[in-house]
N, C-alpha and C positions, 0 to 999 in steps of 0.2 A: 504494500500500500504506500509505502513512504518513498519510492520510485516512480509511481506515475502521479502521486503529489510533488517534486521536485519539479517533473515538469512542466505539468499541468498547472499549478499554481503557481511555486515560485519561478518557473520563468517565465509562465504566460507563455506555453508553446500553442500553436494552432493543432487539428487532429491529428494532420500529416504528420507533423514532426513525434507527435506522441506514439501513433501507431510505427514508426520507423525505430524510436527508440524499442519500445516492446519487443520489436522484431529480433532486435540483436542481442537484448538477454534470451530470449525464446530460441533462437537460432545455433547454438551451439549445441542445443542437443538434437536438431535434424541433422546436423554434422558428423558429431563425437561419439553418439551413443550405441551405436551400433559398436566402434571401436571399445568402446566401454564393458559391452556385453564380450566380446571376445577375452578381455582381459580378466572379468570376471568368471571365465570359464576355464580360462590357462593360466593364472596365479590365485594367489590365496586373497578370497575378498575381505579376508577382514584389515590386511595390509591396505589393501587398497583405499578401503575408508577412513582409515586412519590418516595416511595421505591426504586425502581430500579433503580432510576435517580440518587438520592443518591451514592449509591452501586454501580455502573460502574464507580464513578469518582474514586474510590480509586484504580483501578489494574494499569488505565495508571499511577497515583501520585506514587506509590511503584515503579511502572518501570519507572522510571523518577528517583527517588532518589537509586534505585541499579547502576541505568546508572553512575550517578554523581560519584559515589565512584569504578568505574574501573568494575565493574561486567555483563558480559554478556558471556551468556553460556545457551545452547540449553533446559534444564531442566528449567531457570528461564524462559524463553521465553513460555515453554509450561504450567507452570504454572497460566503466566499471560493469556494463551489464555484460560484455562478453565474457568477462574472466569470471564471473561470478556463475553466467550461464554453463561455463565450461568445464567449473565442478561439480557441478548437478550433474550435468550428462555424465560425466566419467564414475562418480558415486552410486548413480539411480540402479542401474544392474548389481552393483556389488550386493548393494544393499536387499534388495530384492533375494538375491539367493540366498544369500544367508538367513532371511527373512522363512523362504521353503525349506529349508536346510531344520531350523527347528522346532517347525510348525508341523511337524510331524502329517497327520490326517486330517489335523484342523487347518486347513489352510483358510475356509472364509470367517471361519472363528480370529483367524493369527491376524488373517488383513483387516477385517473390524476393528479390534484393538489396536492395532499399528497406527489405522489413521486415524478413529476416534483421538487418537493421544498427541497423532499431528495437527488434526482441525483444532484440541482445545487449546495445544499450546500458540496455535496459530490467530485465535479467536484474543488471545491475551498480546501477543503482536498487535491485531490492527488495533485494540484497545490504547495501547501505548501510543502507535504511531497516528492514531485520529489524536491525539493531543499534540502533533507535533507543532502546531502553529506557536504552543505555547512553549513548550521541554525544546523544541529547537532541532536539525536534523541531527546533529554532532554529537550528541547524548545518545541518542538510539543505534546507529550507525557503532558506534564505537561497544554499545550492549549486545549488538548485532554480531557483531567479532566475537565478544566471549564468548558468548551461547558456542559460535560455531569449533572455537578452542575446546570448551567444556564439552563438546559433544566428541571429541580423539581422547577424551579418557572413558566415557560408553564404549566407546569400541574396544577398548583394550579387555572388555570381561568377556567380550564375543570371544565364542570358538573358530581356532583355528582350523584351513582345508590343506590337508597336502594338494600342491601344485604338482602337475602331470611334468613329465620332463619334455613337451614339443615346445616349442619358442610361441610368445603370446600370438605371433599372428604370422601364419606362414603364407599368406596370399590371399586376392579377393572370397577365393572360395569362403576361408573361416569367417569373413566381412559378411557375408549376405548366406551363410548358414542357415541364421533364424530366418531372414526372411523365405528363405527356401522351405524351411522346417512350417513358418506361420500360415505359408500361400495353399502349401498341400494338404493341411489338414483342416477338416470342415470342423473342428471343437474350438479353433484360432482365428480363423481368419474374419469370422463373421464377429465377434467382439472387438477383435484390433479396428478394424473397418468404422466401427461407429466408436470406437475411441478416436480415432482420425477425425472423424467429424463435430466428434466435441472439442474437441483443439481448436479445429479452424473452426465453428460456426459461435462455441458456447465460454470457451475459455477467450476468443478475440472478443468475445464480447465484455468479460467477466474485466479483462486488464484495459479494454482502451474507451467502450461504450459506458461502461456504468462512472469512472470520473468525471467523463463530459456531460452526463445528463445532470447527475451533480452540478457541475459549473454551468450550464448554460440550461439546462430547464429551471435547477431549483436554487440555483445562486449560492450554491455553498462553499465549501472547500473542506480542509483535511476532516474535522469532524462530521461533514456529510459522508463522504469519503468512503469514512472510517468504519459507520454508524451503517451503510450498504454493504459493506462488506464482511460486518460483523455479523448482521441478521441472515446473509447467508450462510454463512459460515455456523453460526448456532443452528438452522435449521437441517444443514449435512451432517453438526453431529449428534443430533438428536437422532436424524435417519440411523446413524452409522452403530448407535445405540440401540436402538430398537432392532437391527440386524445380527447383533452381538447375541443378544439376547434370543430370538429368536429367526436362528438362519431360514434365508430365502433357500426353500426347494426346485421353484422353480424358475432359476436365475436367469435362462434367458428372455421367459418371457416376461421380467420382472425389469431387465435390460430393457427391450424394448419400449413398454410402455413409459419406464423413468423419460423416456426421450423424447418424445411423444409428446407426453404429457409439461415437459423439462418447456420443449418451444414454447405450446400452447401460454406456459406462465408469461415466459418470456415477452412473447405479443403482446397479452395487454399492458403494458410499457408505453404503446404509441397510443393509450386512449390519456393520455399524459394526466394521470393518477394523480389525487395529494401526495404528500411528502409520507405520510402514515400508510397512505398503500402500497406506495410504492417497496415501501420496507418489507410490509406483509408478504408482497410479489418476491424478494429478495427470500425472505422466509421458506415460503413453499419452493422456489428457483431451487434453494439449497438442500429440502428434503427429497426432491427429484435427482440431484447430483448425487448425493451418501446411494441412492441405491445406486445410480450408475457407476459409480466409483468401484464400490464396493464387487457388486456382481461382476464387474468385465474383469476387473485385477482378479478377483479368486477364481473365476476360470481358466483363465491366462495361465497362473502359476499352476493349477491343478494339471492343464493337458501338456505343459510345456515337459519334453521328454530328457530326463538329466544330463544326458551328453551336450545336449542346447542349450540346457534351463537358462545360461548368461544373457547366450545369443538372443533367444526368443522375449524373454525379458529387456534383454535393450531393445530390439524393433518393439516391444510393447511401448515401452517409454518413447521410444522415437513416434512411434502414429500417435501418443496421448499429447505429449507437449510437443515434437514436429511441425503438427496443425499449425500451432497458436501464431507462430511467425505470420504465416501465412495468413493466416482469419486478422492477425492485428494490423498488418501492413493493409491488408483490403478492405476493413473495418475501416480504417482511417479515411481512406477515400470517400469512401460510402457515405459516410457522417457529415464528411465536409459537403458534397452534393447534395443529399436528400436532407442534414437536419437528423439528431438525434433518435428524433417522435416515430420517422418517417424509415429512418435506416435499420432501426429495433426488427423489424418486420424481414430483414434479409436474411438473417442468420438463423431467427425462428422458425422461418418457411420452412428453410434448406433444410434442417435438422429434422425437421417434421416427413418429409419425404427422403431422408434416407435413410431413416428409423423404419419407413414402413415399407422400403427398396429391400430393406435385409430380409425384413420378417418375410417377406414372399419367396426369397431369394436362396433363402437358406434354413436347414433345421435349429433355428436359433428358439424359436416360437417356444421349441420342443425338447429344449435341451433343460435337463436336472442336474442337481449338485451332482460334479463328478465324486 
């Protein structure tokens, strides 16, 4: 939140420049992650994240000490989202297997909890960061380092994997394994597919549509912001709760309609809502997400077969956050032409028809916990 408020407010960027910035933290995992999966399948991931635990802390420390000394401008900002982007991608596989690795048979049991515990610490983020008008960005920014410091000593109680003796990457073949692995098998390819499209139609929407309707429908700024992002965010983990509790049986067809139903929220957006509904819209937006969330990741990791499990887990992350570049650079556009009220209506469409593209298309309708 405290990234498209830097530029959104404090620079007074137009959409373009906002959807551009998006693009290039979101981009490094259409790039790296597939690379990311390899390595988490030919060395030991819990190295791996320890590494990258490391290495995230330093892009918010640098943008924390340029902030200090007067400096902010649209180039440092995209800077800091590539390097920042580009340990997410290299982490997000690790993380993930290791994740299957102790989750034994409970896999959508293991992924409830996982994100349950990332949406709440995530919902206490935008908290912080909807006050940033006040606390300032340098304060958070520099809190933002710890965390990701204090998270390489989590990883150090994680179990270790012996590493295979072939070298992490012996050619394209090991690169596009998973996607080889995700394309052939009909348990894969039909949940990757509509995580692709919540990238590009729901998450461009989520990082570049919901600031500006804030700034330009309801005239607010970080605490509008904040305050959007929070009541989504509460209502995925409420969803994500209620799934812990009681796992979905029948995940794909539970998939599909989260999506469905996920646009339909989204639309009434352009009937330009009070400030109170619109939250509410955010509310339900987010209990539509925890089940998509939730159902496509524990399928994923359920079919993904363990020689791949890295690989196919990075194309999962690559079609989930992949998208977002995509939907945020053309989000931008779209917004600047139609008008926020007006452009809401693209992404929800789209979503809505290749939510019901699949279910024709594929035995997703019909698919049960594996």
């Amino acid at each position: 939140m405290l990234f498209p408020w830097l530029i959104a407010v404090q620079l007074g960027a137009p959409a373009q420049q906002l959807g551009l910035a998006q693009m290039a933290l979101q981009l490094p995992t259409l790039v790296l992650v597939l690379f990311g999966g390899v390595l988490a399948d030919r060395r030991d991931p819990r190295r791996i994240l320890l590494a990258v635990h490391l290495c995230a802390a330093l892009p918010p420390l640098t943008l924390a000490l340029l902030l200090s000394f007067g400096h902010l401008n649209l180039a440092m900002l995209i800077g800091y989202a590539v390097a920042s982007g580009t340990c997410a991608a290299l982490g997000m596989p690790a993380r993930d297997s290791l994740l299957t690795s102790v989750a034994g048979d409970q896999i959508q049991r293991a992924v409830g909890l996982t994100m349950a515990l990332q949406f709440g610490a995530q919902i206490a983020g935008f908290t912080l960061a909807s006050r940033a008008d006040q606390i300032g960005a340098v304060p958070l920014l520099l809190l933002m380092s710890a965390v990701f410091a204090m998270g390489a000593a989590a990883v150090l109680r994680l179990p270790s994997r012996a590493t295979p003796a072939t070298p992490a990457v012996r050619g394209p073949g090991d690169l596009l394994g998973g996607i080889t692995e995700s394309l052939r098998s009909s348990l894969l390819w039909p949940p990757m597919l509509l995580a692709f499209g919540t990238g590009i139609f729901f998450a461009g929407s989520f990082v570049v549509l919901l600031p500006l309707f804030i700034r330009d429908v309801y005239g607010g700024g970080a605490g509008g912001i904040g305050a959007s992002f929070i009541c989504f965010m509460v209502g995925t983990l409420v969803s994500i709760l209620i799934q812990v509790r009681r796992p979905i049986l029948r995940q794909g067809r539970a998939l599909i309609l989260s999506q469905i139903i996920g646009g339909a929220v989204l639309a009434t957006l352009a009937l330009e809502l009070p400030l109170q509904g619109f939250l509410a819209a955010m509310f339900c937006w987010g209990l539509c997400g925890g089940v998509g969330m939730v159902t496509s990741r524990s399928m994923v990791q359920a079919a993904a077969p363990e020689s791949h499990r890295g690989r196919v887990l990075g194309v999962y992350a690559m079609t989930s956050f992949g998208g977002m570049p995509i939907g945020s650079l053309a989000l931008g556009f779209i917004i600047a032409l139609l008008g926020p009220l007006h452009a809401v209506l693209v992404p929800a469409g789209a979503m809505i028809l290749l939510a019901g593209l699949v279910a024709l298309t594929s035995s997703l309708w019909r698919q049960r916990t594996a």
